[in-house]
py3Dmol code that shows the C-alpha trace and the ligand (Angstrom):
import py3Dmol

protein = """\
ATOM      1  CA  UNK A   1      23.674 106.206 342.285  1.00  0.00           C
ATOM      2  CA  UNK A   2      22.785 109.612 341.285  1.00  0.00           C
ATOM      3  CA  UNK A   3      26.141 112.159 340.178  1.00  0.00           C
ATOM      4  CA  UNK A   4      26.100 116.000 340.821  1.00  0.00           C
ATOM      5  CA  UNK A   5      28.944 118.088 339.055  1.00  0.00           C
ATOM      6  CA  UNK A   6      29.167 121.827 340.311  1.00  0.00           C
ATOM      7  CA  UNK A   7      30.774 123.708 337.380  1.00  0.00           C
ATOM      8  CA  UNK A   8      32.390 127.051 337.351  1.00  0.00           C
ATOM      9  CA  UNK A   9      34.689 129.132 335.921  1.00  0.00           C
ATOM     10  CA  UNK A  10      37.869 128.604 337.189  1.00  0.00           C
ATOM     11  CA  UNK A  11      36.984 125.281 339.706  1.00  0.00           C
ATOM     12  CA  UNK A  12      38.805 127.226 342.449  1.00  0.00           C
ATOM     13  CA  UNK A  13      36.267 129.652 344.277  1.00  0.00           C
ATOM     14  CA  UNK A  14      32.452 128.565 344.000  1.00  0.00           C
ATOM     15  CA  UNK A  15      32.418 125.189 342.282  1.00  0.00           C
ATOM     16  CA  UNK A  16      34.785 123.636 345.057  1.00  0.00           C
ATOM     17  CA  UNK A  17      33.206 125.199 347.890  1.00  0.00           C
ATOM     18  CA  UNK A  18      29.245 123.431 346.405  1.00  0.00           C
ATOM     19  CA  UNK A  19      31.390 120.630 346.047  1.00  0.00           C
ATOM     20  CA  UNK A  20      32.653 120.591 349.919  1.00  0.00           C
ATOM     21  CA  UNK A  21      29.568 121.693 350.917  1.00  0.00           C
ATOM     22  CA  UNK A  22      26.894 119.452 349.201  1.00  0.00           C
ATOM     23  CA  UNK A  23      29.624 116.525 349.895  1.00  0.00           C
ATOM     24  CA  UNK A  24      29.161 117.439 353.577  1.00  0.00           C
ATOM     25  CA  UNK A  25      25.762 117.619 353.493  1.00  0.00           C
ATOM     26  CA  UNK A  26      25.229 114.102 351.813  1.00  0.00           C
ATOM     27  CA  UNK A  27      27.697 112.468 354.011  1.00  0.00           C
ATOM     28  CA  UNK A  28      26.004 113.895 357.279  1.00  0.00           C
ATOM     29  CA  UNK A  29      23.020 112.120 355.578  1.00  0.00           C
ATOM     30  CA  UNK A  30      24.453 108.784 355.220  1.00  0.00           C
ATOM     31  CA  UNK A  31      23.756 109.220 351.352  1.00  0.00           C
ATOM     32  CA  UNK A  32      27.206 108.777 350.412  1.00  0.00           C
ATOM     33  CA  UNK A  33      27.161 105.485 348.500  1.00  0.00           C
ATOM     34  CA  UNK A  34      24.233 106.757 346.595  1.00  0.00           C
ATOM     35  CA  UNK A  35      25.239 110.614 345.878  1.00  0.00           C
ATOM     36  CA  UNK A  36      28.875 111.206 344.272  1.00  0.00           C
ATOM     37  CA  UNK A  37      29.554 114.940 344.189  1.00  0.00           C
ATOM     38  CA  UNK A  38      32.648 116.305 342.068  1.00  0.00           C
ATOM     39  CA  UNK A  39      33.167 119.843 340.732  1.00  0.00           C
ATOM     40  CA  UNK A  40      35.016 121.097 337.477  1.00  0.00           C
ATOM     41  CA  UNK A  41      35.741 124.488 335.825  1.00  0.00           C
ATOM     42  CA  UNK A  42      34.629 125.467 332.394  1.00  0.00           C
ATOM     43  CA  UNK A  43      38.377 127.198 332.015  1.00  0.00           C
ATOM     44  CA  UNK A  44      41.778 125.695 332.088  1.00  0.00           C
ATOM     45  CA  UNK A  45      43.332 128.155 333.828  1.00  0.00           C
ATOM     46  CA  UNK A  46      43.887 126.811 337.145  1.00  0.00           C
ATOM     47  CA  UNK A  47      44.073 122.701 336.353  1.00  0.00           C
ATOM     48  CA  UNK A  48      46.102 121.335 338.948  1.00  0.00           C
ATOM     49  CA  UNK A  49      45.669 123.933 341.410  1.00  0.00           C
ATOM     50  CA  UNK A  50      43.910 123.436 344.920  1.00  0.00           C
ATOM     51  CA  UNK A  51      41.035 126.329 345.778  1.00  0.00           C
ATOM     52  CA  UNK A  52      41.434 129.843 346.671  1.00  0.00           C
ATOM     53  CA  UNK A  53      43.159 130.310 350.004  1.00  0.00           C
ATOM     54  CA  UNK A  54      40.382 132.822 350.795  1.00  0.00           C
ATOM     55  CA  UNK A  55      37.760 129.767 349.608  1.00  0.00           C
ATOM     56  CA  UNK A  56      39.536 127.226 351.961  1.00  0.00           C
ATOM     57  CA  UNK A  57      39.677 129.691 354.958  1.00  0.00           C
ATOM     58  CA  UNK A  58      35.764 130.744 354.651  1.00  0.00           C
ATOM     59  CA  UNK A  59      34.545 127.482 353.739  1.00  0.00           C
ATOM     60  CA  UNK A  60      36.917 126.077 356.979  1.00  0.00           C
ATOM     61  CA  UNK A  61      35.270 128.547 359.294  1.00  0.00           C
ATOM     62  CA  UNK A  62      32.038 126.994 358.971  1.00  0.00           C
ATOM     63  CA  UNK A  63      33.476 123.206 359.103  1.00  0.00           C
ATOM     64  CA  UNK A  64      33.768 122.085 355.728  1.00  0.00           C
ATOM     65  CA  UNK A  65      36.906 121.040 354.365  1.00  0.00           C
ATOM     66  CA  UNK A  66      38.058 122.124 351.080  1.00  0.00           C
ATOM     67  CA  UNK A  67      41.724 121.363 351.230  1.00  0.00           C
ATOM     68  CA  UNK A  68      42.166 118.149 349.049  1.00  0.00           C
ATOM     69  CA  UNK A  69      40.370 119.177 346.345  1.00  0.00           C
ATOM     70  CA  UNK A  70      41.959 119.913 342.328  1.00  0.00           C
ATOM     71  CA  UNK A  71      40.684 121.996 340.085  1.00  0.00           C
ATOM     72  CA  UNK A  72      39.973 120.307 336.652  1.00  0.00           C
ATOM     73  CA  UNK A  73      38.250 121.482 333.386  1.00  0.00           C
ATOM     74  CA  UNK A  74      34.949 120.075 332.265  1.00  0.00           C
ATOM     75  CA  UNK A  75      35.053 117.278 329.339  1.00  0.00           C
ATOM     76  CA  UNK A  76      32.342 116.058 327.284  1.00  0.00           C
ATOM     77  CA  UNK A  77      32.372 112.350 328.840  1.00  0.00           C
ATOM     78  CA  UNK A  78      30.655 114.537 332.231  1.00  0.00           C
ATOM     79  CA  UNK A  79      27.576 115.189 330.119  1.00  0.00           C
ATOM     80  CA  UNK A  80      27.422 111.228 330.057  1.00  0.00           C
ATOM     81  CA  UNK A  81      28.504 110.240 333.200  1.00  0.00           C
ATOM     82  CA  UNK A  82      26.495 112.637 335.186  1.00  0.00           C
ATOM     83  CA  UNK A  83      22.872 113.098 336.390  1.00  0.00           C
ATOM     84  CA  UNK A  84      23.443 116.642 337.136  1.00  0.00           C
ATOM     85  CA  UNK A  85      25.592 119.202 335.872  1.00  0.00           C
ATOM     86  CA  UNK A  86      25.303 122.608 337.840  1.00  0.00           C
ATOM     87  CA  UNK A  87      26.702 126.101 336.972  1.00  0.00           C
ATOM     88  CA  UNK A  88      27.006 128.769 339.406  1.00  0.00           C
ATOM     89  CA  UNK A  89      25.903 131.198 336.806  1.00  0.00           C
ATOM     90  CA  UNK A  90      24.406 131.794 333.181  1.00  0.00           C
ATOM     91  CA  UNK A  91      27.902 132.390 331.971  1.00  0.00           C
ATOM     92  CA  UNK A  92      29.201 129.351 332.803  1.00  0.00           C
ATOM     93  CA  UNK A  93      25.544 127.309 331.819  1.00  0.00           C
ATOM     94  CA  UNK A  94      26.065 129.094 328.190  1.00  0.00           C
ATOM     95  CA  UNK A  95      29.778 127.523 327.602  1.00  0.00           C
ATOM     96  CA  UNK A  96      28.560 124.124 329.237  1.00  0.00           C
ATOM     97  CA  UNK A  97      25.279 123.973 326.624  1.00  0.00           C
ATOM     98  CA  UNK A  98      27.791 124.853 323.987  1.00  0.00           C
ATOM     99  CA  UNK A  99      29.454 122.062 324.446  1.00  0.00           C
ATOM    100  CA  UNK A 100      27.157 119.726 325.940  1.00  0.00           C
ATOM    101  CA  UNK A 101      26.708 116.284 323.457  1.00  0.00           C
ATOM    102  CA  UNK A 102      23.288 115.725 322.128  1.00  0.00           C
ATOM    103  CA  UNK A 103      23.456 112.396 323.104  1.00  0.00           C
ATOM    104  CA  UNK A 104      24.125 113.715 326.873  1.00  0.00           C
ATOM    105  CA  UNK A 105      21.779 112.266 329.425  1.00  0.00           C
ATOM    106  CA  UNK A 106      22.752 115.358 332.136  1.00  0.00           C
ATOM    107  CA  UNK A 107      20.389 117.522 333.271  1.00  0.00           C
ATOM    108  CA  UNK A 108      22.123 121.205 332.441  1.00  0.00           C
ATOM    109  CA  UNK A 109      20.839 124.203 334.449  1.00  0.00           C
ATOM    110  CA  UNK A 110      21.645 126.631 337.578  1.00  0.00           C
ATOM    111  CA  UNK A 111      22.435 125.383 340.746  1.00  0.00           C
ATOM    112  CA  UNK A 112      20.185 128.169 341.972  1.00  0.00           C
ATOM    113  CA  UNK A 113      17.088 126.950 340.592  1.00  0.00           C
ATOM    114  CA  UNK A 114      17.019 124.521 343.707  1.00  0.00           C
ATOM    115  CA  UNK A 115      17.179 127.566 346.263  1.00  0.00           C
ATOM    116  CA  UNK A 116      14.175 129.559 346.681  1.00  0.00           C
ATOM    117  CA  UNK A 117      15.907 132.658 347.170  1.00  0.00           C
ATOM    118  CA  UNK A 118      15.230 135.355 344.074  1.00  0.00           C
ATOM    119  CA  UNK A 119      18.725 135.014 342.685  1.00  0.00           C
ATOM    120  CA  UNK A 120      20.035 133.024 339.936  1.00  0.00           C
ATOM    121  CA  UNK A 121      23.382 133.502 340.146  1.00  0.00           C
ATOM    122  CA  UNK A 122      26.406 132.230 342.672  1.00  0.00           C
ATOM    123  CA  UNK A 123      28.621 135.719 342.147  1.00  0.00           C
ATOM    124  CA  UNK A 124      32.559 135.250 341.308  1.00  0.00           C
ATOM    125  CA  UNK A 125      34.202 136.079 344.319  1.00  0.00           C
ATOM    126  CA  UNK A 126      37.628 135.920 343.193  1.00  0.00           C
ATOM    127  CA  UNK A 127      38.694 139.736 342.062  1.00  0.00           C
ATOM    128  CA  UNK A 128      36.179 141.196 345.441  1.00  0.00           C
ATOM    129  CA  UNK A 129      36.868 141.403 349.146  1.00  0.00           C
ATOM    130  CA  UNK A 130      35.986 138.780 351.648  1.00  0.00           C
ATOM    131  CA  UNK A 131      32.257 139.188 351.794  1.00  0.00           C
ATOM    132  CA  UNK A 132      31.686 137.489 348.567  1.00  0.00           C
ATOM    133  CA  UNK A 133      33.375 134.455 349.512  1.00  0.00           C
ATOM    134  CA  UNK A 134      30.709 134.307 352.481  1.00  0.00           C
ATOM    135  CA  UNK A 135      28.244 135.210 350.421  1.00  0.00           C
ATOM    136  CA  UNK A 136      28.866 132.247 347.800  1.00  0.00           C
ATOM    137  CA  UNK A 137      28.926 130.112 351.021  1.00  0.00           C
ATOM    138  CA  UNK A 138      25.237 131.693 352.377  1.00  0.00           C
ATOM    139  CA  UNK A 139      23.771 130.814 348.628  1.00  0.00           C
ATOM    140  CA  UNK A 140      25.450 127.486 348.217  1.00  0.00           C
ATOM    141  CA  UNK A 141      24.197 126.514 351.658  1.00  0.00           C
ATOM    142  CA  UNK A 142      20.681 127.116 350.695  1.00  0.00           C
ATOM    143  CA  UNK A 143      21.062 125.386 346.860  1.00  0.00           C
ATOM    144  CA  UNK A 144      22.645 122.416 348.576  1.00  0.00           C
ATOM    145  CA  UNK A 145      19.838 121.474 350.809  1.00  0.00           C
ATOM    146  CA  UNK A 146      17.398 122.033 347.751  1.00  0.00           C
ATOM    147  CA  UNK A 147      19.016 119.954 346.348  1.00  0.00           C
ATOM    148  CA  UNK A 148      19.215 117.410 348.288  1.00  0.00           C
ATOM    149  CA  UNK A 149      15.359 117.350 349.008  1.00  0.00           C
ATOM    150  CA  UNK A 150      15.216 116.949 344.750  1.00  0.00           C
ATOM    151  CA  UNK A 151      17.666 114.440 344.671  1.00  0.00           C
ATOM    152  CA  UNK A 152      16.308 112.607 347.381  1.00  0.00           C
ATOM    153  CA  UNK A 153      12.492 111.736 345.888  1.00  0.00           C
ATOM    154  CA  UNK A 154      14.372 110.165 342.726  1.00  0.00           C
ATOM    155  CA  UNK A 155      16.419 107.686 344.952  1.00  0.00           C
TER     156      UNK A 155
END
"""
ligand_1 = """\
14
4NP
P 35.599 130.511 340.248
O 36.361 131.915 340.398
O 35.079 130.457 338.827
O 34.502 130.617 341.256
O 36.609 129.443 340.550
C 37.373 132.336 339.523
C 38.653 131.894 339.697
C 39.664 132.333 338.880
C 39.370 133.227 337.867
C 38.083 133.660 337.689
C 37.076 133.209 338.520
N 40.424 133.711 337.046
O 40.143 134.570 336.188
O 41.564 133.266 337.163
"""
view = py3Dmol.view(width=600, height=400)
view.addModel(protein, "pdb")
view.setStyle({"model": 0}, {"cartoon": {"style": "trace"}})
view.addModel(ligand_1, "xyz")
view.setStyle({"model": 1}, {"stick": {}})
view.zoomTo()
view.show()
């Protein structure tokens, strides 16, 4: 079993919508006993909380349901108890290395470095119009199935 956590800032905008979307993606694969996919937010603001209306409604458009997901803040036991922790952008990767355990077997990095597309970053969305929520869906659509094809030689 190999564990993927998407991290963000607030767990409501981009880390949910990787989450939905690389959940999808490993389900329409028939990889879902092997590949667990969750998604947290390096901020407490919104703990509780289900993602962005504007999230739900873009991510819905292009089938993926995001509606049953809970935003939660990232604790040190995820550095243990998964293979993979992903940040959407060098912001959240600096807070997550800051308080990553030595002892953590994760790897820590970008989900972007498994898109070859010459950005690093997965924009915030949250205080822009619509296009950026589409926009976080074209990039995490492209990261996803990168990372899938990693993911799938270590299985
Ligand atoms: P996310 O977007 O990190 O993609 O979930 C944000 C959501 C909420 C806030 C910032 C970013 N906020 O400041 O409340």
């Amino acid at each position: 079993m190999k564990k993927v956590l998407f991290v963000c800032l607030g767990n409501i905008c981009r880390s949910p919508t990787a989450d939905g979307v690389f959940k999808k993606l490993v389900s329409t694969q028939r990889l879902h006993k092997k590949i667990y996919v969750d998604s947290a937010g390096t901020a407490a603001y919104h703990i509780g909380n289900p993602p962005d209306s504007r999230s739900i409604a873009a991510a819905k458009q292009r089938g993926y349901d995001l509606s049953s997901l809970r935003a939660r803040q990232v604790i040190s036991a995820d550095f243990e108890e998964f293979d993979y922790v992903l940040a959407m952008d060098n912001e959240n990767l600096s807070n997550l290395k800051s308080i990553c355990p030595e002892s953590a077997k994760a790897y820590v990095g970008l989900f972007l470095d498994f898109t070859a597309l010459p950005v690093d970053e997965v924009p915030d969305p949250y205080y822009g119009g619509d296009g950026g929520f589409e926009h976080v869906l074209d990039l995490v659509e492209s990261a996803s199935a990168g990372l899938l094809q990693h993911i799938q030689k270590e299985l």
